[in-house]
MDAnalysis code that builds the backbone (N, CA, C; Angstrom):
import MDAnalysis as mda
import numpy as np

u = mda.Universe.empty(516, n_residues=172, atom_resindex=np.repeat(np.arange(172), 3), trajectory=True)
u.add_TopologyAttr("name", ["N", "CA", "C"] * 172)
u.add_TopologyAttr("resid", np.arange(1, 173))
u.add_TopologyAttr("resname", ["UNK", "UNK", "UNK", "UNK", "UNK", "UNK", "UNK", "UNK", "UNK", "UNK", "UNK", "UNK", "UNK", "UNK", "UNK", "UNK", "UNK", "UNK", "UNK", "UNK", "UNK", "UNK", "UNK", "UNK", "UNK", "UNK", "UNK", "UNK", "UNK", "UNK", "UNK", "UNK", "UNK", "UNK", "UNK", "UNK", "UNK", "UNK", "UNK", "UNK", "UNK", "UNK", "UNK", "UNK", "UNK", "UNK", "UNK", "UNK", "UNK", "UNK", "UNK", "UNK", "UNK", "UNK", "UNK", "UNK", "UNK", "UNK", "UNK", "UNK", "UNK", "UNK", "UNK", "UNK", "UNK", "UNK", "UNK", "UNK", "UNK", "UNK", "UNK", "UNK", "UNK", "UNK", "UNK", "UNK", "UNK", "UNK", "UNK", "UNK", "UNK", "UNK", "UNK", "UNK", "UNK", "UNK", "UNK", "UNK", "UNK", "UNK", "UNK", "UNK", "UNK", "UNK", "UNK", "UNK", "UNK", "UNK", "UNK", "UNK", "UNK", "UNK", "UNK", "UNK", "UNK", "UNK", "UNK", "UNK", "UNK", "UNK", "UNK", "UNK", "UNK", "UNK", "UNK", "UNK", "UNK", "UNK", "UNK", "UNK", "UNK", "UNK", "UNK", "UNK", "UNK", "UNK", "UNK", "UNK", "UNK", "UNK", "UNK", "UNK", "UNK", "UNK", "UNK", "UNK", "UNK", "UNK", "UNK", "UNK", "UNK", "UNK", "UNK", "UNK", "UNK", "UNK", "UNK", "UNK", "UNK", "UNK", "UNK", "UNK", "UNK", "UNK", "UNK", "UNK", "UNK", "UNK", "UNK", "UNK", "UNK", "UNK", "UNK", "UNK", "UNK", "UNK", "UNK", "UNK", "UNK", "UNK", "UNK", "UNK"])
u.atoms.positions = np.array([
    [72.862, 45.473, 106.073],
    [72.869, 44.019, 106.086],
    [73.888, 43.531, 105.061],
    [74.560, 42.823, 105.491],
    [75.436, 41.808, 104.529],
    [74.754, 40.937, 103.606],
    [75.415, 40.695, 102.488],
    [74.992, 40.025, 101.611],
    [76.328, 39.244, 101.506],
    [76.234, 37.854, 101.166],
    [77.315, 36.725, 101.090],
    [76.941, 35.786, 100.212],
    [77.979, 35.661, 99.319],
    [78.191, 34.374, 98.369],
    [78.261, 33.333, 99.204],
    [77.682, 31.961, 99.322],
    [77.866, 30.925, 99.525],
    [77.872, 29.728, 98.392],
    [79.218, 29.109, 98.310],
    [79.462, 28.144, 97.317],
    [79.193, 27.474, 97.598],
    [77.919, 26.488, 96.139],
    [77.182, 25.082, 96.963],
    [77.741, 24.435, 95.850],
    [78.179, 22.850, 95.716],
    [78.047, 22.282, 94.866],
    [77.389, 20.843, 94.982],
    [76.956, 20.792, 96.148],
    [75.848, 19.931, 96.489],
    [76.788, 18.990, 97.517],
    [77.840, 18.741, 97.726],
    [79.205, 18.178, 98.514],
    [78.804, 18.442, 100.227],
    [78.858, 17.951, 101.169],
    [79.117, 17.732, 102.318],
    [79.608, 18.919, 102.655],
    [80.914, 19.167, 102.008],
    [81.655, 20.180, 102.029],
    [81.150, 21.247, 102.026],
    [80.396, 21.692, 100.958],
    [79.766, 22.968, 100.726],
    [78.621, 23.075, 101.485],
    [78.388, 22.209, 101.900],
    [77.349, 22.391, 103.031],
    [77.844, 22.618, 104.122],
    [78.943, 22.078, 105.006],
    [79.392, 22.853, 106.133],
    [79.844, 24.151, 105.698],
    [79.871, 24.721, 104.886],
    [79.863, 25.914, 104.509],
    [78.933, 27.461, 104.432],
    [77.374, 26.228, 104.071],
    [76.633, 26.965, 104.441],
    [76.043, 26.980, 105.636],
    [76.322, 25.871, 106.329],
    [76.094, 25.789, 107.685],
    [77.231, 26.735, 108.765],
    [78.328, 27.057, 108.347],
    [78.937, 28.299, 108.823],
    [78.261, 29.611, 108.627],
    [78.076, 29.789, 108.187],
    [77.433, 31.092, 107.406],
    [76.279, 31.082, 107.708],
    [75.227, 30.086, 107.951],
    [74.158, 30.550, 108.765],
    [74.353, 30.270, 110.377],
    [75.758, 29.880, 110.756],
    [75.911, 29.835, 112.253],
    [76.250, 31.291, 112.345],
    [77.207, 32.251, 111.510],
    [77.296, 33.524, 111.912],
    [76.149, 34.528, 111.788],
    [75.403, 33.890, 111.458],
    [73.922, 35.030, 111.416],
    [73.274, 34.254, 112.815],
    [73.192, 32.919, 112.980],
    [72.913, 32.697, 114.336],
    [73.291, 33.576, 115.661],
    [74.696, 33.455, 115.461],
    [75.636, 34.324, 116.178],
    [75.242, 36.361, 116.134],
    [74.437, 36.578, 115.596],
    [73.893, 38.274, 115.459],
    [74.526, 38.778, 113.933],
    [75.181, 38.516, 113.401],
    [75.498, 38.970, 112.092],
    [73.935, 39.152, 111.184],
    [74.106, 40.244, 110.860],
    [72.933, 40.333, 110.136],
    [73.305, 40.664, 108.598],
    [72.875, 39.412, 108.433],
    [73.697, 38.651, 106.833],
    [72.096, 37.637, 105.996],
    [72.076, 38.373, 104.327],
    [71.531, 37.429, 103.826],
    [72.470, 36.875, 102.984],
    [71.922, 35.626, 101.975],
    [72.401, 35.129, 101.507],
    [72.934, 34.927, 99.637],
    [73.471, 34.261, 98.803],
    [73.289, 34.405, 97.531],
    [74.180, 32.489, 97.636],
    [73.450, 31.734, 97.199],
    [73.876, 30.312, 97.227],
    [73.774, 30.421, 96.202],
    [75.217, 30.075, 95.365],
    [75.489, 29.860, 93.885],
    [76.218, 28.222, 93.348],
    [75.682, 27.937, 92.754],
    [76.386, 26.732, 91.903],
    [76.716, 27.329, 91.028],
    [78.007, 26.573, 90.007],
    [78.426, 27.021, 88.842],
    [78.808, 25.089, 88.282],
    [78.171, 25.369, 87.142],
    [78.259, 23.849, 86.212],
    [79.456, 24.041, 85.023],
    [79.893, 22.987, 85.067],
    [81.248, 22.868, 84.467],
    [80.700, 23.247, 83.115],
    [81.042, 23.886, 81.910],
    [80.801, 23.707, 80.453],
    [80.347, 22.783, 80.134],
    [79.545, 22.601, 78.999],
    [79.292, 21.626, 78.543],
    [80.654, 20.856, 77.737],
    [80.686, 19.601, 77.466],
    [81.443, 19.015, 76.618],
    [81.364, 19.213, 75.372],
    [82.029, 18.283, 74.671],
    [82.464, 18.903, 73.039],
    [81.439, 17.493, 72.867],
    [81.538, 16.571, 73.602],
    [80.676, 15.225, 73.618],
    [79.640, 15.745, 73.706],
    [79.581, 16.417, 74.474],
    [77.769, 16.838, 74.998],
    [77.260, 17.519, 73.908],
    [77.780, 18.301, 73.453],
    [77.530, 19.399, 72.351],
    [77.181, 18.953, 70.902],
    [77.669, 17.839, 70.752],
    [77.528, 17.148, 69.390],
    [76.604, 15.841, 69.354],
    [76.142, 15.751, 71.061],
    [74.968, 14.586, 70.866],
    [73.674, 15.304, 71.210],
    [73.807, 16.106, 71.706],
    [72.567, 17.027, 72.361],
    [72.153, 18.142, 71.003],
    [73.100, 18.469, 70.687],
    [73.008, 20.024, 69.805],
    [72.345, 20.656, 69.631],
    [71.587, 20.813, 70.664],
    [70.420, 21.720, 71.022],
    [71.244, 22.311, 72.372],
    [71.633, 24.192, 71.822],
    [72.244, 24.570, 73.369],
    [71.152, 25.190, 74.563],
    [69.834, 24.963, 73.834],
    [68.909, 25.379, 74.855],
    [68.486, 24.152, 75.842],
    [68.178, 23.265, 75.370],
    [68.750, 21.394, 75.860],
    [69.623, 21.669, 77.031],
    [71.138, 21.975, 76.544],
    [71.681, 21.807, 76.907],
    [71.792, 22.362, 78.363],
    [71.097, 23.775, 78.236],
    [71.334, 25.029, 79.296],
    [70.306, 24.326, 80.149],
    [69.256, 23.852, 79.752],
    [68.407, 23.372, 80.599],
    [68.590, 22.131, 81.708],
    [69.601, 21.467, 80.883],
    [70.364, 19.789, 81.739],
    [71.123, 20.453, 82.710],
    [71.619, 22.000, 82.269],
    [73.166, 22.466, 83.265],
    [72.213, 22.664, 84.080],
    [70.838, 23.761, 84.309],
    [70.293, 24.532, 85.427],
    [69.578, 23.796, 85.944],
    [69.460, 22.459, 85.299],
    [68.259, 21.270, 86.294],
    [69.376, 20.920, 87.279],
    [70.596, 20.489, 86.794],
    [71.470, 19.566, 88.121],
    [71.946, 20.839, 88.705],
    [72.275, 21.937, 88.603],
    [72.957, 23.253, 89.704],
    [71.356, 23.302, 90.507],
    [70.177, 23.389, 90.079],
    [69.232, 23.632, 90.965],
    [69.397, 22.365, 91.763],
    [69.173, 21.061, 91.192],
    [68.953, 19.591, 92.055],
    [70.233, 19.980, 93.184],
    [71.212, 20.169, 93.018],
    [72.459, 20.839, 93.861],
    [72.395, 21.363, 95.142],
    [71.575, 22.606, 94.722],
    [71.611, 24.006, 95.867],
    [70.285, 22.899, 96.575],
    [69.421, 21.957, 96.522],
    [68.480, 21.974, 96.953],
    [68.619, 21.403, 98.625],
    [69.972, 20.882, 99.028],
    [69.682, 21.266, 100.462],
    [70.104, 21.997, 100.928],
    [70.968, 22.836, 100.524],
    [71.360, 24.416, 101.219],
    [70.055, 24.945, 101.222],
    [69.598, 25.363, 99.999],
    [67.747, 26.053, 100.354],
    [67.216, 25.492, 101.630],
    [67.503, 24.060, 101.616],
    [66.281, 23.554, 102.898],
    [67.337, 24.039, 104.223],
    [68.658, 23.953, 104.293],
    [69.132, 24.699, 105.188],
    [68.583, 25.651, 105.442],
    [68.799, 26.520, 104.834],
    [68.606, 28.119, 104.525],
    [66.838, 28.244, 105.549],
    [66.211, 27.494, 104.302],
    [64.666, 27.951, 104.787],
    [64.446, 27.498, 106.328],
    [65.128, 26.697, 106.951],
    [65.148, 26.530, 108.115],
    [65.445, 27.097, 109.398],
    [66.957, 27.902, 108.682],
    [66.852, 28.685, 110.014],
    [66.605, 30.228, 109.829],
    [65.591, 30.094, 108.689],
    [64.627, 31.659, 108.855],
    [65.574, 32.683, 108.048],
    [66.540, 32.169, 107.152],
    [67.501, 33.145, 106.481],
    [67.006, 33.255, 105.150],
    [67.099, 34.872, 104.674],
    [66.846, 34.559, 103.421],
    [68.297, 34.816, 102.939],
    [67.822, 34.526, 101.493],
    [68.527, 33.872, 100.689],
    [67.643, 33.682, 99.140],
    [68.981, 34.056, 97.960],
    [68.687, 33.969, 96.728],
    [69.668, 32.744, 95.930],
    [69.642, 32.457, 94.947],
    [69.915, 31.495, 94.235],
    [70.135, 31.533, 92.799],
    [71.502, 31.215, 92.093],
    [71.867, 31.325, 91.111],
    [72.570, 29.928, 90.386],
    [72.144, 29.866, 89.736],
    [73.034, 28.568, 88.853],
    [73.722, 29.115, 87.348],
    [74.729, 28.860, 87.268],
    [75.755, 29.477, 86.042],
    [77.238, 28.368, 85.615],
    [77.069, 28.758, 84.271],
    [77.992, 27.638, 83.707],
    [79.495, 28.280, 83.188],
    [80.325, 27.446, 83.838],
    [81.080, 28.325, 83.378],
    [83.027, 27.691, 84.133],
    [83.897, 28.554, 84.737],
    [85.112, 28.468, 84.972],
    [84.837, 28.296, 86.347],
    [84.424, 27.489, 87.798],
    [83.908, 27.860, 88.657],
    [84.387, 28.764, 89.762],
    [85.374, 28.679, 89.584],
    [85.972, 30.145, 90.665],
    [86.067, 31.366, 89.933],
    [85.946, 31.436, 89.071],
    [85.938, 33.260, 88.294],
    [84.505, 33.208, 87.936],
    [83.980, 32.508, 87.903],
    [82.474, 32.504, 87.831],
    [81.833, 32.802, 89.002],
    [82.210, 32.303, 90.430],
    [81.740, 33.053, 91.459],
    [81.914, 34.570, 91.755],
    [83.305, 34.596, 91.391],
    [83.653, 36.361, 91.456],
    [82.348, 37.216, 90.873],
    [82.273, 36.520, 89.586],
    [81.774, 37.458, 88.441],
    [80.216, 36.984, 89.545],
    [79.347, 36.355, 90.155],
    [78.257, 36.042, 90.473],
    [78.651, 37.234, 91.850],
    [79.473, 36.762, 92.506],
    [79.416, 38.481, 93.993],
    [78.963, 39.188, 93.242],
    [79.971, 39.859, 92.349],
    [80.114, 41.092, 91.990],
    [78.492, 41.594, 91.550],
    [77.899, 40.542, 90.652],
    [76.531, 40.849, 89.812],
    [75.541, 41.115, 91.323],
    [75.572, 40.386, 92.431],
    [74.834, 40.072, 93.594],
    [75.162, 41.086, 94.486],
    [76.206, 42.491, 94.459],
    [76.743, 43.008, 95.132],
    [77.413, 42.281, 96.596],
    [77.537, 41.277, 96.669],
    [78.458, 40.401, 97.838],
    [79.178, 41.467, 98.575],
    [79.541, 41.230, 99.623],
    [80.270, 41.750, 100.677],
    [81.005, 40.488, 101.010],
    [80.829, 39.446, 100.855],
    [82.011, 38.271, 101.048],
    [81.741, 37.147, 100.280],
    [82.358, 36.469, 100.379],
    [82.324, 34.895, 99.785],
    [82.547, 33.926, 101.330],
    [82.017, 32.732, 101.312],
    [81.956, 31.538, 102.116],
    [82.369, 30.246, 100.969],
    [83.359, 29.625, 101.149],
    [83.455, 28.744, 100.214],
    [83.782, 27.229, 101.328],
    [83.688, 26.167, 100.715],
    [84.296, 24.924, 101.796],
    [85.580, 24.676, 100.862],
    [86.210, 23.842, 101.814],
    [87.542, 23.284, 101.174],
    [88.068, 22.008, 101.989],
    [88.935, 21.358, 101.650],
    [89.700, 20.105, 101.894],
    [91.077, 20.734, 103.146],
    [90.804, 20.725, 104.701],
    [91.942, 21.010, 104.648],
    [92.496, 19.857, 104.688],
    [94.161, 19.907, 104.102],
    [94.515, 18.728, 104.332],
    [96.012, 19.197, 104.669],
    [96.668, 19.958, 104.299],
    [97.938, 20.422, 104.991],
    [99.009, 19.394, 105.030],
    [99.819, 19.748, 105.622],
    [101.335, 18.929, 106.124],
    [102.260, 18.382, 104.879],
    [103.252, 17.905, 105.320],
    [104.246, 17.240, 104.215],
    [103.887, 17.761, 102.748],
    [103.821, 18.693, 102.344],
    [103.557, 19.767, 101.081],
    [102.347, 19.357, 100.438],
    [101.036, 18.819, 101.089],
    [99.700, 18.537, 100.564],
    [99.214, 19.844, 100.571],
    [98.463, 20.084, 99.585],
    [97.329, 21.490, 98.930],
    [96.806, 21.588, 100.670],
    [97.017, 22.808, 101.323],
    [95.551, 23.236, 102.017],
    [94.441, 24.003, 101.499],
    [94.377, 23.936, 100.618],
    [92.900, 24.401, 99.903],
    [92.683, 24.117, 98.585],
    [91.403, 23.531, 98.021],
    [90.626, 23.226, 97.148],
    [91.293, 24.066, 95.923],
    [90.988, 23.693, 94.198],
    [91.412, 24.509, 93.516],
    [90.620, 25.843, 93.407],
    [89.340, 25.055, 93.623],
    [88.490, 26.519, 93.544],
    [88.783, 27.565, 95.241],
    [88.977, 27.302, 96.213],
    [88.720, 28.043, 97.208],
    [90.731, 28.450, 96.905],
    [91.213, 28.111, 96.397],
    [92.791, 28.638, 96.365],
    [92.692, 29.831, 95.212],
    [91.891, 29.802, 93.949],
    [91.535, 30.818, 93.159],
    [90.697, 32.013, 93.610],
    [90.023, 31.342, 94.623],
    [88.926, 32.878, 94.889],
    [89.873, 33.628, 96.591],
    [90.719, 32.627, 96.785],
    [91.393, 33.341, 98.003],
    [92.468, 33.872, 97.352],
    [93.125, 34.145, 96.517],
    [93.963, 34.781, 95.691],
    [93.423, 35.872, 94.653],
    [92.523, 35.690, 93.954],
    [91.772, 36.464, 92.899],
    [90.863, 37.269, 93.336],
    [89.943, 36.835, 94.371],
    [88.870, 37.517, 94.503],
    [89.063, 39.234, 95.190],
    [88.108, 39.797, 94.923],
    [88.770, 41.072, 95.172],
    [87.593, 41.863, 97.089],
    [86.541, 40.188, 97.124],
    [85.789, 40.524, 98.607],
    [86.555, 39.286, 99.385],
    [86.853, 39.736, 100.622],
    [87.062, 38.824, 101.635],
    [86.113, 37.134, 101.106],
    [87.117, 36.306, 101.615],
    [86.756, 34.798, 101.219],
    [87.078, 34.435, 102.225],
    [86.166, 33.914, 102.894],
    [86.007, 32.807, 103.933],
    [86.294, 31.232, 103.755],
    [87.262, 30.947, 104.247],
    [87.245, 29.063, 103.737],
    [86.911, 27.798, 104.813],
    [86.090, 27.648, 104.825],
    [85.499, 26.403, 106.099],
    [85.990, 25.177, 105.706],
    [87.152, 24.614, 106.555],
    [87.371, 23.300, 106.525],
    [86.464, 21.905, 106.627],
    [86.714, 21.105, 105.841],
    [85.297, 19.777, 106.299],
    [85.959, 19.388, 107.354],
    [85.183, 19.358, 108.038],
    [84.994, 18.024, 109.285],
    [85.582, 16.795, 108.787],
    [86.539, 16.163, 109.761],
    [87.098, 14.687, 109.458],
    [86.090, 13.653, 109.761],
    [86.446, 12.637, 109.633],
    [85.647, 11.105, 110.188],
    [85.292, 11.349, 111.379],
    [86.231, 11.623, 112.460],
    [86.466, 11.317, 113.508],
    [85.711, 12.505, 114.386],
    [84.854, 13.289, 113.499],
    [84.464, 14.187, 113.686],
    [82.862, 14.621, 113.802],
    [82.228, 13.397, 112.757],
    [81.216, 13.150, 112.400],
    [80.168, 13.143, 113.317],
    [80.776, 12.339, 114.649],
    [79.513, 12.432, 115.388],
    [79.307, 13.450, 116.424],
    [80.432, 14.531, 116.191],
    [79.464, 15.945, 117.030],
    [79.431, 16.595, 116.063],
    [79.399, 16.240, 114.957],
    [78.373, 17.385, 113.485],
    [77.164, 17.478, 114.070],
    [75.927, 16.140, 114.297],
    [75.008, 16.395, 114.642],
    [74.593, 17.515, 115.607],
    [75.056, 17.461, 116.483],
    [74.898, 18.740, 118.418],
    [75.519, 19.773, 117.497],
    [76.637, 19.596, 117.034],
    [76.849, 21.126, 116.816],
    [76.495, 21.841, 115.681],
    [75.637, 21.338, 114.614],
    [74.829, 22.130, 113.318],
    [73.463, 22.018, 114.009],
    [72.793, 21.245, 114.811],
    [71.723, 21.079, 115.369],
    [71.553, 22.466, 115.833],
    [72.446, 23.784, 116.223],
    [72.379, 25.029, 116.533],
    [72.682, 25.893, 115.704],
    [73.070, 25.534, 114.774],
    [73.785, 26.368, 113.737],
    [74.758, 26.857, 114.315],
    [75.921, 26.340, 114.741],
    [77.075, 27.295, 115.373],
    [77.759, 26.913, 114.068],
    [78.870, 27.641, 113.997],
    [79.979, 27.221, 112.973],
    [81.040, 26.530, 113.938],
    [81.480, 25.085, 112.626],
    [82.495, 24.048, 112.882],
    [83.537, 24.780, 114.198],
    [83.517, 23.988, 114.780],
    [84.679, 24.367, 116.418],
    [86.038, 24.476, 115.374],
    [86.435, 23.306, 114.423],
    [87.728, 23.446, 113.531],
    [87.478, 23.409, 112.586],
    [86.785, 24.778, 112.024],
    [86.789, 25.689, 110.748],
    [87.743, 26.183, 110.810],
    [88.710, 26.156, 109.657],
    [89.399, 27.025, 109.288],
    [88.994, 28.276, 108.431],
    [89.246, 29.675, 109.009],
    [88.598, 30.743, 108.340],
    [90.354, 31.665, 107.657],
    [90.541, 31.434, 105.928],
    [91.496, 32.080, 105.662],
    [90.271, 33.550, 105.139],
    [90.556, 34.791, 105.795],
    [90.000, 35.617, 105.360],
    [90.977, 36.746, 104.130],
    [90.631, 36.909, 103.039],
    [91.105, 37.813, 102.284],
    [90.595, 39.111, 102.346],
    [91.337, 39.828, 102.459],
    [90.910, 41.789, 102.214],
    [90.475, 41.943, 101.104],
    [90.581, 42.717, 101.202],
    [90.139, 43.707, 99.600],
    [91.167, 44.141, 99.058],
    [91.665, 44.213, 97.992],
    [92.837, 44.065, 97.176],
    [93.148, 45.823, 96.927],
])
């Protein structure tokens, strides 16, 4: 069985993400899961009004949990399991370092495509883990506007996005 990183950061985005990823286990892939948030550092602000870093760790793992909490209800829905991590830190070398601890066989991340006339096609974080990472990275494009209203019919099955973009990386 596969085991897969899925990047949540609570975004639309990262949710058609995990909604890919449980459309390919729909599809017969027999895949569980590891839904990770990663929370930015604390501030130098934060640090000097809080100054309590156990405080602090506790504010990071309340909002990464409040986060993952509709991927879980994804998840628990269509009968997948699935584990859960929240970690503070650099967020794309922080996922690496979360596969690696989770033994991953891939990453699922969402991203912005946006392409053309020299615009970024991918997110900073999904451009770091498709370059760095050393397991195949999956990148699921969001859905446009114009797109919105066959999200419903088509996550209503869990299929994955008709125009997902999937950049897959090897193994280095």
């Amino acid at each position: 069985m596969l085991k897969i990183l899925v990047a949540v950061d609570g975004s639309e985005l990262s949710l058609d993400a995990v909604r890919h990823a449980l459309g390919l286990r729909q599809q017969g892939l027999a895949a569980e899961f590891v839904l990770a948030n990663v929370q930015e550092p604390a501030s130098l602000y934060e640090m000097l009004t809080m100054r309590d870093p156990e405080k602090l760790l506790n504010v990071s793992t309340g909002a990464g949990e409040h986060l993952l909490e509709r991927a879980r209800q994804l998840c628990t829905a269509a009968g997948a399991t699935y584990e859960c991590d929240v970690e503070s830190g650099d967020p794309a070398h922080m996922l690496i370092d979360i596969a690696e601890r989770y033994a991953c066989d891939a990453i699922v991340v969402g991203a912005r495509g946006r392409g053309g006339l020299g615009g970024p096609m991918l997110g900073s974080v999904s451009q770091v883990l498709a370059h760095e990472s050393p397991l195949p990275v999956t990148v699921v494009k969001h859905m446009q506007a114009d797109d919105e209203a066959s999200r419903e019919g088509m996550y209503a099955h869990m299929a994955p996005p008709a125009d997902s973009m999937e950049v897959v990386i090897g193994l280095a």
